[in-house]
LOGU-15653 format. One record per residue (C-alpha): x, y, z; residue in three letters. Coordinates in steps of 0.1 Angstrom, whole numbers, plus 5000, padded with zeros to 4 digits. Layout:
<pt u="X" v="Y" w="Z" aa="ALA"/>
...
This chain:
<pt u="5571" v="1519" w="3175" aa="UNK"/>
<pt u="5590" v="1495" w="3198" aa="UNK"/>
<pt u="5627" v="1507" w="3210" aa="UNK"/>
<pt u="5645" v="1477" w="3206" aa="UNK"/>
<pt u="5683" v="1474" w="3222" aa="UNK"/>
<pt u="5703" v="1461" w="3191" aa="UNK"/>
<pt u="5734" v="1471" w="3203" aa="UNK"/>
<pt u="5723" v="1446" w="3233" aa="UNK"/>
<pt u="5717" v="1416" w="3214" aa="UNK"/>
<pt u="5735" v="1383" w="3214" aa="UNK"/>
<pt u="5767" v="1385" w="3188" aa="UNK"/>
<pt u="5760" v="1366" w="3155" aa="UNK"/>
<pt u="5797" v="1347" w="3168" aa="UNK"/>
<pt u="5797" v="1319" w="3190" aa="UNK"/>
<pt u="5829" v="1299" w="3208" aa="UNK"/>
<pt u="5852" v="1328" w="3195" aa="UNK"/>
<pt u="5876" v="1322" w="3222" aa="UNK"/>
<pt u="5883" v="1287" w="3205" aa="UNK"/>
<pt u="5889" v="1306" w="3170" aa="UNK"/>
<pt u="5923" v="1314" w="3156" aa="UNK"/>
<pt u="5935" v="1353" w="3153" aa="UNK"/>
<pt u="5931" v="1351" w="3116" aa="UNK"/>
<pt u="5897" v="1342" w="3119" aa="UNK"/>
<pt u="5889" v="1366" w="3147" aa="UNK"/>
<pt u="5906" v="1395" w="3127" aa="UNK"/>
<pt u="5889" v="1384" w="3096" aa="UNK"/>
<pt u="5856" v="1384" w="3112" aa="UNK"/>
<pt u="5855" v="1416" w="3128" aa="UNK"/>
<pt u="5870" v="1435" w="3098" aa="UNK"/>
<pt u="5843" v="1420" w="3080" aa="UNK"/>
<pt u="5818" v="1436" w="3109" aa="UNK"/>
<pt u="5828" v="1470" w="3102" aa="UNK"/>
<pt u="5817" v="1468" w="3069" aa="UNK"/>
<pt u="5784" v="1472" w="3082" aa="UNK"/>
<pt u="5793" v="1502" w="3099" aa="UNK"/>
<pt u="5803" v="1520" w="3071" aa="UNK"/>
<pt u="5767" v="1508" w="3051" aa="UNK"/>
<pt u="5748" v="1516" w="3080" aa="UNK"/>
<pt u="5767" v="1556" w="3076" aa="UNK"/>
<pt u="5761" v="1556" w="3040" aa="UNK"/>
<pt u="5721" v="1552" w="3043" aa="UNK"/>
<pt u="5720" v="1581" w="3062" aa="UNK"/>
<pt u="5736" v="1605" w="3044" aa="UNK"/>
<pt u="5701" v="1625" w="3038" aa="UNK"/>
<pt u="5698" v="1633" w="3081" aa="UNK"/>
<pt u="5736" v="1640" w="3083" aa="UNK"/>
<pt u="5733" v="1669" w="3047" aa="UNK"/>
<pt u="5703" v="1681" w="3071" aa="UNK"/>
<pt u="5724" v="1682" w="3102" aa="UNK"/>
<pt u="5757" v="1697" w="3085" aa="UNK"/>
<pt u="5736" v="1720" w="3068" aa="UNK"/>
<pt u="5718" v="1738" w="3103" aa="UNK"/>
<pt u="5750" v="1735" w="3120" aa="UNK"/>
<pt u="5766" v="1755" w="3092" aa="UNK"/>
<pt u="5738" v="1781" w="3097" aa="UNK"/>
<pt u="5737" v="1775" w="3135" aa="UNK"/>
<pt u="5778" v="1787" w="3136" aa="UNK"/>
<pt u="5778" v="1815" w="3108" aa="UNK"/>
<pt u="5749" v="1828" w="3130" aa="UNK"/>
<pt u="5776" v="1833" w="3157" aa="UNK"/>
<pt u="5764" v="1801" w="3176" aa="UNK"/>
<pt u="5783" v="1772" w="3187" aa="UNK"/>
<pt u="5787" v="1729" w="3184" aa="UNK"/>
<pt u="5783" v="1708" w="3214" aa="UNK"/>
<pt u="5790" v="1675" w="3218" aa="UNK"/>
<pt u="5778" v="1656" w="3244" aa="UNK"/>
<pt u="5778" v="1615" w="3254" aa="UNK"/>
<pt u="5791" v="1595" w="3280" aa="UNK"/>
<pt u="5820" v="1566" w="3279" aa="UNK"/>
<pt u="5831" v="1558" w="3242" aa="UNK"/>
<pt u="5804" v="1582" w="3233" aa="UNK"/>
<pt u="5815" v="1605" w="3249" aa="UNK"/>
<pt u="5854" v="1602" w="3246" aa="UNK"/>
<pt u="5851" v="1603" w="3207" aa="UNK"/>
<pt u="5831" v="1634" w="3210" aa="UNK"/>
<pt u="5854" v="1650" w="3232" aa="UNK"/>
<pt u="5882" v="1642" w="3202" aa="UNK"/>
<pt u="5865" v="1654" w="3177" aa="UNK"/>
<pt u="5856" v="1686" w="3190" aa="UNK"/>
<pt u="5893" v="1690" w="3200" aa="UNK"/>
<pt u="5906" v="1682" w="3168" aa="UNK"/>
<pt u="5888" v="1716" w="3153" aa="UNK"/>
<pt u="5912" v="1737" w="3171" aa="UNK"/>
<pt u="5947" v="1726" w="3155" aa="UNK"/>
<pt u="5934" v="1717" w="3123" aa="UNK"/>
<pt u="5908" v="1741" w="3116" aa="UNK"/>
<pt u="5922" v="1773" w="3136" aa="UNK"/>
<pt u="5890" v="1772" w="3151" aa="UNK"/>
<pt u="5886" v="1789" w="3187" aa="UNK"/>
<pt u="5886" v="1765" w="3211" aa="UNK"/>
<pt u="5850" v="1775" w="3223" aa="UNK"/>
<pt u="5834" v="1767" w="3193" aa="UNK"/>
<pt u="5831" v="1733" w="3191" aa="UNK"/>
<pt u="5829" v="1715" w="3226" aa="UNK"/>
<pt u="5826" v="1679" w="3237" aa="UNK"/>
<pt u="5811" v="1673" w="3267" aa="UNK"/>
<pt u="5816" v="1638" w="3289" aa="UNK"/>
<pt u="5795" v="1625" w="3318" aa="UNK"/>
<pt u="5823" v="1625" w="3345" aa="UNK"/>
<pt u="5846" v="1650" w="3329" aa="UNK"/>
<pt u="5881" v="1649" w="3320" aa="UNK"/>
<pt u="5888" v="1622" w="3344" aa="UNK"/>
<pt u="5863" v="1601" w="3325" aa="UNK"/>
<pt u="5887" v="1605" w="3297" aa="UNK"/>
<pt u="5910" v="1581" w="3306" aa="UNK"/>
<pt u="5891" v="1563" w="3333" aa="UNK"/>
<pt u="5860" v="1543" w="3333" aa="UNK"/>
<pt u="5831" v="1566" w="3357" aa="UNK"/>
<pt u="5801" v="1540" w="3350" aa="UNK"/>
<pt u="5779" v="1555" w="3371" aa="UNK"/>
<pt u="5782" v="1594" w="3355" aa="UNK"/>
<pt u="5761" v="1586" w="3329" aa="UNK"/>
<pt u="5730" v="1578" w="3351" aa="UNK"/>
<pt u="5719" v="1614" w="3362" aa="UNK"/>
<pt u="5690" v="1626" w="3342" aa="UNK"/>
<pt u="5697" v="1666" w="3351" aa="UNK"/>
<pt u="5736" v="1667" w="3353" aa="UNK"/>
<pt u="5742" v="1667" w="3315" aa="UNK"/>
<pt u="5718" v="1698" w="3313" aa="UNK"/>
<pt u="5736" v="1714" w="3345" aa="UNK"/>
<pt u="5767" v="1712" w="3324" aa="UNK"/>
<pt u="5752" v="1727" w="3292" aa="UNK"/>
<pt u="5743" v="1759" w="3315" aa="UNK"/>
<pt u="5778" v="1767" w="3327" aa="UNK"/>
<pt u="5782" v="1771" w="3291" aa="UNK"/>
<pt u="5752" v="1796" w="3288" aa="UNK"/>
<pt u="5743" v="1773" w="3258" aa="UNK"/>
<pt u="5709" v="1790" w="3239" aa="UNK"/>
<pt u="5694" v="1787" w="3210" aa="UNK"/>
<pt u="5720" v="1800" w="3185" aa="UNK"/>
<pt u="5741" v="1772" w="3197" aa="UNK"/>
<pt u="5737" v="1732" w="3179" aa="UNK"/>
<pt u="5736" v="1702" w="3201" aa="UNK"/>
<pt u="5748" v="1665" w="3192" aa="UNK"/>
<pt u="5739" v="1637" w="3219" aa="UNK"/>
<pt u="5762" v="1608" w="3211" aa="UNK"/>
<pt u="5746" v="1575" w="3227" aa="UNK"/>
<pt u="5747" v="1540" w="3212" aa="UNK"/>
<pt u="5723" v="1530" w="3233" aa="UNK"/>
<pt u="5700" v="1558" w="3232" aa="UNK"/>
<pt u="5692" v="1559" w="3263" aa="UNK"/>
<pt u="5718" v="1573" w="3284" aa="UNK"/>
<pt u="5705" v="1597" w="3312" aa="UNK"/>
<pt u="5730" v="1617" w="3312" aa="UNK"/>
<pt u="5725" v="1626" w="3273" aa="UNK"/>
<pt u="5689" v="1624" w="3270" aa="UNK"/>
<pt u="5681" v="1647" w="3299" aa="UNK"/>
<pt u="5703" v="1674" w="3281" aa="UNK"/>
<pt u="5686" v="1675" w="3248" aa="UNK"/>
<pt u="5653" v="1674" w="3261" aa="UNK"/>
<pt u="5662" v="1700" w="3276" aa="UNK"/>
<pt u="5674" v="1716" w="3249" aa="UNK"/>
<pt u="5641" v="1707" w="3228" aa="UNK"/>
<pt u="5623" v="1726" w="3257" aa="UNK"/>
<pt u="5649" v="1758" w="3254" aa="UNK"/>
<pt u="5645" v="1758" w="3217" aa="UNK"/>
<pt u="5677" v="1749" w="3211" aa="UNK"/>
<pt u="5685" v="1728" w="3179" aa="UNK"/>
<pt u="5696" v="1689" w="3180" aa="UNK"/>
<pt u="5706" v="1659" w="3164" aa="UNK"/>
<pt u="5717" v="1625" w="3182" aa="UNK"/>
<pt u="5736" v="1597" w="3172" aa="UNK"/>
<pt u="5725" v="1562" w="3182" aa="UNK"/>
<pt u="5727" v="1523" w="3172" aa="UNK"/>
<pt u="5688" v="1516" w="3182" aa="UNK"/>
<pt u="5658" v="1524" w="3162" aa="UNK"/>
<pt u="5633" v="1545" w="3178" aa="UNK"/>
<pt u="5651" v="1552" w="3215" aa="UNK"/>
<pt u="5640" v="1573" w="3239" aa="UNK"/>
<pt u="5670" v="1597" w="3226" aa="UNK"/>
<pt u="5654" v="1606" w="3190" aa="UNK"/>
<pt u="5625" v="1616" w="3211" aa="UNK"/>
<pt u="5644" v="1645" w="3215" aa="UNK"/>
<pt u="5661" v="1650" w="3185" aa="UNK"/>
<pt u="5652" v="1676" w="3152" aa="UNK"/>
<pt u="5676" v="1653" w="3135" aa="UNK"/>
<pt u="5680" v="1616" w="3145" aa="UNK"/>
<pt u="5710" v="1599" w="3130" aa="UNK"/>
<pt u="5701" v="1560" w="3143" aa="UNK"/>
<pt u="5731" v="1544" w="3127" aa="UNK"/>
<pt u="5721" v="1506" w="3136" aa="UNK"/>
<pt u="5750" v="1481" w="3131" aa="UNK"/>
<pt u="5736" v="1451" w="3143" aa="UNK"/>
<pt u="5751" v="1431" w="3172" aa="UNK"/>
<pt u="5785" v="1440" w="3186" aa="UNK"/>
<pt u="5814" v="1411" w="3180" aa="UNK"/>
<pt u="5817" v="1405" w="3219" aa="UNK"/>
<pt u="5778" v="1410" w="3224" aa="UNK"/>
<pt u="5770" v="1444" w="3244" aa="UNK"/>
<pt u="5805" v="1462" w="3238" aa="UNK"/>
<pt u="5793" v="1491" w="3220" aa="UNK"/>
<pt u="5833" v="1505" w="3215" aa="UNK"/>
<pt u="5834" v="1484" w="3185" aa="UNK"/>
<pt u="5809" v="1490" w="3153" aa="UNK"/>
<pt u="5789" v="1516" w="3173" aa="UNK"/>
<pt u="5820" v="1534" w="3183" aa="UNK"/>
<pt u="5833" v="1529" w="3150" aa="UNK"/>
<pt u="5805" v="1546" w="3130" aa="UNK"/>
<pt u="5799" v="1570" w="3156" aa="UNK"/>
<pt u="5840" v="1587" w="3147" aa="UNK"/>
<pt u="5831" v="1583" w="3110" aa="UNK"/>
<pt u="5800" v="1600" w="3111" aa="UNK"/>
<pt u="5814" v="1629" w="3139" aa="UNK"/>
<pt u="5845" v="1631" w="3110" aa="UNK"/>
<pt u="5819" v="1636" w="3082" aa="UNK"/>
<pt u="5801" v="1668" w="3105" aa="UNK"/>
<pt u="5828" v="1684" w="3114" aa="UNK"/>
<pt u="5850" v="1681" w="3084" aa="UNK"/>
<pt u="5825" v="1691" w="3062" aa="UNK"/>
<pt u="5811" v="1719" w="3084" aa="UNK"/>
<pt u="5846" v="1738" w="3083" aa="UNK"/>
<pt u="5853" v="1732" w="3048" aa="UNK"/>
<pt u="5817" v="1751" w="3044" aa="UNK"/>
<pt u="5829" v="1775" w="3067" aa="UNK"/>
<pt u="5858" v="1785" w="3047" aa="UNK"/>
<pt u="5886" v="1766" w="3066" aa="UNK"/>
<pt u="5895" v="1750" w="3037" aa="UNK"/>
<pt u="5912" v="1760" w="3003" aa="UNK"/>
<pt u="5913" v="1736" w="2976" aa="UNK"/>
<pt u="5920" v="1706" w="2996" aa="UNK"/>
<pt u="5947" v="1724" w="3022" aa="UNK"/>
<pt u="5941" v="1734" w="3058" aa="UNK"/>
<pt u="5949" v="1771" w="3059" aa="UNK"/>
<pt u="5938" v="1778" w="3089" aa="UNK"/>
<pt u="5963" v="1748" w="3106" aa="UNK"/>
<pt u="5978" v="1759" w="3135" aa="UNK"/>
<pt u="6017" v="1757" w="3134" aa="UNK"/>
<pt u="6029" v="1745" w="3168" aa="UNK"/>
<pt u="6056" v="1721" w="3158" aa="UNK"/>
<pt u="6083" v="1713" w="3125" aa="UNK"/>
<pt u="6061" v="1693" w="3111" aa="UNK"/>
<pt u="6034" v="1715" w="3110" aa="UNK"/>
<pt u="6057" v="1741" w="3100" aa="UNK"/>
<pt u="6070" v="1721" w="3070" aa="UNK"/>
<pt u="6034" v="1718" w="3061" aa="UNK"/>
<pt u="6026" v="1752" w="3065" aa="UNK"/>
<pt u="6053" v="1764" w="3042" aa="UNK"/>
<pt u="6041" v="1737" w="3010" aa="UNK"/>
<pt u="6009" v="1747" w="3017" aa="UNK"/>
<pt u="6018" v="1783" w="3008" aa="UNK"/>
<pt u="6040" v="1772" w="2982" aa="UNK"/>
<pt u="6022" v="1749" w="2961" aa="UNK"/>
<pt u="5989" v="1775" w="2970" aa="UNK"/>
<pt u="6007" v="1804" w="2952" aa="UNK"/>
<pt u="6037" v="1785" w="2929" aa="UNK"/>
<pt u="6066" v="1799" w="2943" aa="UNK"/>
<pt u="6100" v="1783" w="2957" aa="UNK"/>
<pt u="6102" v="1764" w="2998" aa="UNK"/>
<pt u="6123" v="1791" w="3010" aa="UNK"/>
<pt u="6101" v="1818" w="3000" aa="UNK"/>
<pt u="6071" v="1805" w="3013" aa="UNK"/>
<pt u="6087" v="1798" w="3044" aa="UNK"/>
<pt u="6099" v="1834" w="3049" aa="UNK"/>
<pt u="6063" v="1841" w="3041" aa="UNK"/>
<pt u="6055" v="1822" w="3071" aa="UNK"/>
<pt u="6078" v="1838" w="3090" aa="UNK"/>
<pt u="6066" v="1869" w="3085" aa="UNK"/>
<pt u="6024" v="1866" w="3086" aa="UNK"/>
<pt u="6028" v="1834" w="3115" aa="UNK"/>
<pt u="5998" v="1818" w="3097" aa="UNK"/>
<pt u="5991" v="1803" w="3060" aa="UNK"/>
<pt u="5959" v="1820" w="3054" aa="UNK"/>
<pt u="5978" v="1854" w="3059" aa="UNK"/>
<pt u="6006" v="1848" w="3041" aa="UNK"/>
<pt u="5986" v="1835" w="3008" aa="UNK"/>
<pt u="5958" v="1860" w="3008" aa="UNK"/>
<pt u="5992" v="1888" w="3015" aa="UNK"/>
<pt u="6015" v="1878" w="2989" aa="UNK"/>
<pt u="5997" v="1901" w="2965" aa="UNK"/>
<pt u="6007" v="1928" w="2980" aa="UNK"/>
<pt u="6043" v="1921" w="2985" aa="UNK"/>
């Protein structure tokens, strides 16, 4: 089947320049809709994905992330996320960005084109076949990402990509494709918008639902949150107190005393 560069195309929008800031916002709200239609029909691939990754990390194994630019950038977020929310270690889930952590917060272009480094990075990790890889491309066809799975494939190591055009070279390489095709961008080519867009969404939909499966979650609370600041802290403490019914102040001395949520709940029995 043809790869054909969607997320390339001309916009459906012409003269927008000339249009007024209500029409503009109107018209690209109206484009994310098709983001979140796009997601929806490929619920299926993501249960699969969720599902092996679940496996993949009670089996001791680990999530990667790994993309370049916006791609990448969200996946770094995401995987850092896990930590304060989840009380996950911080080597569990990693994101991974052509250029590094410079590349957070400038733009390296040029990163993205070498076939081998994205795979080079992957090692320093001693990533194997316990582990789960995610390459996040819009394009599908970054270098930097499609190098690493298929190297991965090769290693026997599990994957799943994320991508806004049908049949790229990326799914190639892929157990679990998740082609998320938007249609053309607002400003034609800028890929931060619906593909970035359904990319977090769908990266929000693995990872939440991977550590709610993983027990990180208890009825609808985050047990595991880490409590680094007040407002943490003054979540912490409802948490407790709405878990097991009793008064602020108690549950706060609760938290006091175990330093984490999950503690003091599954403790106060014995108190």
């Amino acid at each position: 089947m043809d790869y054909r560069k969607i997320t390339e195309e001309d916009s459906l929008y012409n003269d927008i320049e000339k249009k007024s800031v209500n029409q503009i916002i109107n018209e690209i709200h109206n484009e994310d809709f098709n983001a979140l239609k796009a997601i929806k029909k490929l619920f299926p691939v993501i249960e699969k994905v969720i599902n092996k990754i679940v496996e993949q990390l009670k089996g001791d194994g680990r999530l990667f992330y790994i993309g370049a630019g916006t791609s990448g950038r969200l996946g770094v977020i995401d995987a850092s996320e896990c930590p304060p929310t989840f009380g996950t270690d911080p080597n569990k889930v990693i994101g991974l960005i052509a250029g590094g952590d410079m590349a957070l917060r400038n733009s390296i272009e040029d990163a993205e084109d070498d076939f081998n480094k994205g795979w080079d990075e992957l090692k320093k990790h001693n990533i194997n076949s316990r582990d789960f890889i995610i390459g996040i491309a819009a394009s599908g066809s970054t270098p930097y990402v499609v190098g690493a799975l298929k190297n991965c494939i090769e290693n026997n190591i599990p994957t799943a990509c994320i991508c806004s055009n049908p049949n790229s070279p990326l799914t190639k390489y892929s157990d679990y494709p998740i082609e998320v095709v938007v249609g053309p961008e607002y400003i034609t080519g800028s890929s931060r918008m619906k593909s970035g867009t359904a990319q977090k969404l769908i990266l929000n939909i693995i990872s939440t639902t991977t550590m709610i499966k993983l027990g990180h979650i208890k009825d609808n609370k985050m047990i595991d949150i880490q409590i680094t600041n007040e407002k943490l802290t003054d979540r912490g403490v409802r948490i407790i107190s709405n878990s097991l019914s009793i008064e602020y102040s108690k549950a706060s001395d609760l938290l006091n005393k175990y330093k984490s949520v999950r503690k003091a709940i599954e403790s106060y029995r014995y108190e």
